[in-house]
C-alpha positions in Angstrom: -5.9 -28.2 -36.9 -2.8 -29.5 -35.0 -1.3 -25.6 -35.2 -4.1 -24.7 -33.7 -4.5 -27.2 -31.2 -0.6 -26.2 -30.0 -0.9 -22.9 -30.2 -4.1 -23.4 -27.7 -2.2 -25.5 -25.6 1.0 -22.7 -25.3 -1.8 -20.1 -24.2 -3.3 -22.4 -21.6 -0.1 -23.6 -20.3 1.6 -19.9 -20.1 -2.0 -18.8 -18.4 -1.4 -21.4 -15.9 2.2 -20.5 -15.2 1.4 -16.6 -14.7 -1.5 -16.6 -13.6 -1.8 -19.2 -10.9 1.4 -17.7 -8.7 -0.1 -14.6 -8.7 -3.4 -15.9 -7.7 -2.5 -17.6 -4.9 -0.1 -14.3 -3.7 -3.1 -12.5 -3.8 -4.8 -15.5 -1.7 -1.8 -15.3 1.2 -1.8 -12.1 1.4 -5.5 -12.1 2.5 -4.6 -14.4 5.1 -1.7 -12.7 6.4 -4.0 -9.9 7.0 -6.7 -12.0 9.1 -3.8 -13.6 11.0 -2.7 -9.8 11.7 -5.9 -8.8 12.3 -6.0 -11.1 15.7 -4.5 -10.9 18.6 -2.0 -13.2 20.6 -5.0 -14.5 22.6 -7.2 -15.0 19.3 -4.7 -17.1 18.0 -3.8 -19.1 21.6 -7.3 -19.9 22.1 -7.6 -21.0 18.0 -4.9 -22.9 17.2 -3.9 -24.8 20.8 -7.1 -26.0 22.0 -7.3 -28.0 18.3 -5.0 -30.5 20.0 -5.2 -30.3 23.5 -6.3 -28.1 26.7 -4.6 -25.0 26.7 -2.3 -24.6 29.7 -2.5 -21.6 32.0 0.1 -18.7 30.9 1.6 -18.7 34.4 2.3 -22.8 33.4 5.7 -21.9 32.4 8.1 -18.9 32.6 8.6 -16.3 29.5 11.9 -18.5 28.3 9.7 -21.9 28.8 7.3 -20.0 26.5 10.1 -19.6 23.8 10.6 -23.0 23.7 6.9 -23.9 23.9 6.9 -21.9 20.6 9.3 -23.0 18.7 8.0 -26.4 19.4 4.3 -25.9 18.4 5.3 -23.6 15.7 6.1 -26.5 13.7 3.9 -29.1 15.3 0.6 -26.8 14.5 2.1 -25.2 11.6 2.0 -21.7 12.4 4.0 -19.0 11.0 6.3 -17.1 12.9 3.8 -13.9 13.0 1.4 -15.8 15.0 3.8 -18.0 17.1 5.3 -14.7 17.8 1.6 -13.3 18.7 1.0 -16.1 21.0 4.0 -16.4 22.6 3.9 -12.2 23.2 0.3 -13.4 24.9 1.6 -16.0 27.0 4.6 -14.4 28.5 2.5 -11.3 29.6 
């Protein structure tokens, strides 16, 4: 029964370690193709009004946008597709 019981446990365990990476791959993957799937704009109007108003693009010039970016990149958690997206929208 204890042979058994191991050999059960080995399975599970090397069912969790393969199969749960390439489960959630599969699961970013989607994502990444929803997040491409919007535009700069899309993603403006989604992820900054969670915090706060959204300033007007003309706010701040195309560098001040940079910046802007890479500061809310890591304060909202975005990747850099869609601080690049958002950015691109702003500077326009």
């Amino acid at each position: 029964m204890k042979i058994f019981y191991k050999n059960k446990l080995t399975i599970l365990t090397i069912i969790v370690i393969v199969i749960a990476p390439i489960m959630m791959i599969m699961n970013s993957c989607v994502v990444s193709q929803k997040i491409a799937a919007k535009s700069g704009a899309q993603l403006w109007a989604e992820n900054c009004q969670r915090c706060h108003n959204t300033p007007s693009p003309s706010t701040f010039s195309p560098e001040k946008w940079e910046t802007v970016g890479l500061h809310m990149q890591s304060r909202a958690l975005l990747t850099e597709t869609e601080k690049d997206k958002i950015v691109d929208f702003l500077k326009q």
